[in-house]
C-alpha positions in Angstrom: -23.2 25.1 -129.3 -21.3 28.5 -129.3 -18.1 28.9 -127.7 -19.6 31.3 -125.2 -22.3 28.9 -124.6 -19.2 26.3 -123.7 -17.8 28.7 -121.5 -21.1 29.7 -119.7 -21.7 25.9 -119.2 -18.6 24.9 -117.7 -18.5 27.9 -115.3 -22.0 27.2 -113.9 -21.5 23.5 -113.5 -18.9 24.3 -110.8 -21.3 25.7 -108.6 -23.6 22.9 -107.0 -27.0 25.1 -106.6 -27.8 23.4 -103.3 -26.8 24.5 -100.3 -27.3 21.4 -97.8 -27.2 21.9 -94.0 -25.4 18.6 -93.4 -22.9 19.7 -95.2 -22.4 23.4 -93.9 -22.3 21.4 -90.6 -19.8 19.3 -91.6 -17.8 22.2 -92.7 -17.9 24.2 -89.7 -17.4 21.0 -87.3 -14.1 20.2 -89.3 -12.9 23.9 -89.5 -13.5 24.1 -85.8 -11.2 21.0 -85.0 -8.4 22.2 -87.0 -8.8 25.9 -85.3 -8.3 23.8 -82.2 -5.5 22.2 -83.2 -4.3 25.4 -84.5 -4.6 26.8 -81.3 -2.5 24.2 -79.6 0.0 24.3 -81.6 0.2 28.1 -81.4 0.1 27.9 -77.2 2.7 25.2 -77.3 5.6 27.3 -79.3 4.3 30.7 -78.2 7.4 32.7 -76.3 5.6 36.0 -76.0 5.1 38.0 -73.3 1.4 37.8 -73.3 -0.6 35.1 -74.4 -3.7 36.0 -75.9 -6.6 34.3 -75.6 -8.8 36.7 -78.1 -6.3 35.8 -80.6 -7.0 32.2 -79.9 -10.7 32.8 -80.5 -9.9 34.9 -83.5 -7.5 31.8 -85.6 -11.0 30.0 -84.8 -13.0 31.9 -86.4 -11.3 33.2 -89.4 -11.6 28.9 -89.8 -15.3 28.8 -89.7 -16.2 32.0 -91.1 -14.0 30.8 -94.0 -15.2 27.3 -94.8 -18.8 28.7 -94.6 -18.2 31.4 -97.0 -16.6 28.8 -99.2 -19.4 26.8 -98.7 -21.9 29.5 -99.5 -19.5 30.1 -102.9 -19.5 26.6 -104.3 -23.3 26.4 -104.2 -23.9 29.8 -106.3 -22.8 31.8 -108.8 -24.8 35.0 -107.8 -24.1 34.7 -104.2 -20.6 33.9 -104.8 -20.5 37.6 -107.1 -22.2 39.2 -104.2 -19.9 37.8 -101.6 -16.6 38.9 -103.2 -18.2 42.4 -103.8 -19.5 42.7 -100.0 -15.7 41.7 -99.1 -14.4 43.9 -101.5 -15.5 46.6 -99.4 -14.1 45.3 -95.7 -11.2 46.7 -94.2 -9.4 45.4 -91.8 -6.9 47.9 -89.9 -5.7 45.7 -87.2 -1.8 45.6 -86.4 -0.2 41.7 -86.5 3.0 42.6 -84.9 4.2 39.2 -84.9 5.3 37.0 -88.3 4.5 34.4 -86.6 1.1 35.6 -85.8 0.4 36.2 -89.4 1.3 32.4 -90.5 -1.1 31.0 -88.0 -3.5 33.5 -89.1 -2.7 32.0 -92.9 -2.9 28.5 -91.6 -6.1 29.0 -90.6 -7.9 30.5 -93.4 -6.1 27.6 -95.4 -8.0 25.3 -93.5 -11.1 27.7 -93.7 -11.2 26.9 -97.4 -10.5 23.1 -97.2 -13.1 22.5 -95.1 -15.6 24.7 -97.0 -14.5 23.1 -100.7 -15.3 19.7 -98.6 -11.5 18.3 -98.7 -11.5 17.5 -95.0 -9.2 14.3 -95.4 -6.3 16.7 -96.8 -7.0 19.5 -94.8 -7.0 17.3 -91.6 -3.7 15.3 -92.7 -2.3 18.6 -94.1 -2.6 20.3 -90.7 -1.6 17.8 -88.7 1.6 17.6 -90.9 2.2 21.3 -90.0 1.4 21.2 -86.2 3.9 18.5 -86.0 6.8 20.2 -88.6 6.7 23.2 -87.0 6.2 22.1 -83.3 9.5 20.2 -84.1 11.2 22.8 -85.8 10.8 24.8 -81.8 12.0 21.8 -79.9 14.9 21.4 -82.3 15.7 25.3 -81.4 14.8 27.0 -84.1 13.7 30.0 -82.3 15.1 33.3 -80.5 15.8 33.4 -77.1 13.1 35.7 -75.3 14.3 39.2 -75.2 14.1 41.5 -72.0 15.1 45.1 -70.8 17.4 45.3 -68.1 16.2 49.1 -66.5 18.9 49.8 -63.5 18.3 53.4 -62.0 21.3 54.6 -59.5 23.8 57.2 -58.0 25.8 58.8 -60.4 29.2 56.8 -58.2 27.9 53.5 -59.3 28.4 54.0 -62.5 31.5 52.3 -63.1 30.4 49.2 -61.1 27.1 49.5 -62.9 29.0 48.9 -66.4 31.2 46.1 -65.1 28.0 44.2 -64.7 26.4 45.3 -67.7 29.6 43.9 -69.4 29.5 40.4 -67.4 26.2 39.5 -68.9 27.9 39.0 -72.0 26.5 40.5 -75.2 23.7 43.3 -74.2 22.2 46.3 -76.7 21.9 50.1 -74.6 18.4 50.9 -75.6 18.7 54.6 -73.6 20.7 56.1 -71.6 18.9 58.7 -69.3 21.1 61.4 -66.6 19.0 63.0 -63.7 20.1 64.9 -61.5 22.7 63.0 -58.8 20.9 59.7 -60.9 21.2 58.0 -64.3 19.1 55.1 -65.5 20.4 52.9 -68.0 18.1 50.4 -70.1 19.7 47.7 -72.1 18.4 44.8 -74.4 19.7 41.3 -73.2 18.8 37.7 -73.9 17.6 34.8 -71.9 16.0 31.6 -72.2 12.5 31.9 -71.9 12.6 29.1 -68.9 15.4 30.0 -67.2 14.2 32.0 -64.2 17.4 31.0 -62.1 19.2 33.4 -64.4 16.8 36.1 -64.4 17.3 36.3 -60.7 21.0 35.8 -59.9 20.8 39.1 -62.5 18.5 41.2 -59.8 19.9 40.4 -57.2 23.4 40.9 -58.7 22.1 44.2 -59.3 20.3 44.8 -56.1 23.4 44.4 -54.6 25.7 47.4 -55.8 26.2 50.3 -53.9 24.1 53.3 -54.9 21.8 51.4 -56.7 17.9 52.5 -56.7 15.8 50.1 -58.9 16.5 47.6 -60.9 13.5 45.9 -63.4 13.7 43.1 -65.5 11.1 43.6 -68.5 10.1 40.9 -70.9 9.4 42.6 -74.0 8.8 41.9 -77.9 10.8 43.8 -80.6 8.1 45.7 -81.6 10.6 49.5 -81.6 13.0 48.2 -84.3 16.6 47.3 -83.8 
């Protein structure tokens, strides 16, 4: 036997040639129980300002659609060439803001391709192991306190008194500074706990309170304009 012939063997016996629906079914049912748990996990930790549930659906789906194209690649060579080239050609132009949304998205392709290769044992126990790593990692604080703007429109006279409450919130960012005419509004960047709503409104009220004072709006935001 030629050395091609030796190469040509050992690639082909990697493919199965059978595509069994048992199998595909398995596939999908596991990749669909770790999206799940994906999912939870994700909810749990999530300190947003919108939680979405399309996003949700999509970490599901990137799952199955994985382990059954997977799947279709372990059980021929031909269709396996014609799926890379029909992917080859996909674009995907959607924004992840988020890092965070990225590494779930990840996670779940991983477990996409677990499933499909039929390793559900490791790619259940591997999951699990990094639901419950990085769901600790949040408890134990390893996350940002949620970040808000503070928007306080007023009389040109409360300015002073404006900034002597600005500077009582401890450490705050200006993120503009806007002059109207007999008004100025003034928008800074300022951290709280995500639960901590007691805080959030001794700061209105605080606010409310000064005279001159038009509006004041408490905005929770991501940091999605840079520092």
């Amino acid at each position: 036997m030629s050395f091609v012939d030796t190469i040509k063997k050992s690639v082909l016996s990697e493919f199965t040639g059978t595509l069994s629906i048992g199998d595909m079914a398995l596939s999908l049912l596991v990749a669909f129980l770790i999206g799940i748990y994906i999912i939870y996990i994700y909810k749990k930790t999530y300190t947003g300002v919108v939680y979405s549930k399309s996003f949700s659906l999509c970490i599901i789906m990137l799952s199955m659609v994985t382990a059954l194209i997977i799947r279709t690649i372990n059980s021929n060579l031909a269709l396996s060439l014609g799926m890379v080239g029909a992917l080859s050609i996909v674009r995907f132009r959607t924004a992840v803001k988020e890092p965070v949304d990225t590494a779930f998205m990840f996670w779940g392709i991983s477990a996409g391709i677990m499933a499909g290769a039929g390793l559900y044992i490791p790619g259940i126990i591997g999951s699990l192991l990094l639901g419950a790593f990085f769901f600790g990692s949040y408890l134990m604080g390893f996350k940002a306190n949620a970040r808000y703007l503070l928007v306080l429109k007023f009389e040109d006279d409360a300015y002073e008194t404006v900034l002597k409450g600005v500077k009582s919130l401890g450490k705050t960012k200006m993120k503009s500074n806007s002059s109207f005419k007999d008004t100025m509004e003034l928008t800074y960047e300022i951290d709280i706990k995500v639960k901590d709503e007691a805080t959030k409104r001794r700061i209105v009220e605080s606010f409310k309170k000064v005279p001159g004072m038009i509006n004041v709006s408490l905005i929770s935001y991501q940091n999605d304009f840079g520092d």
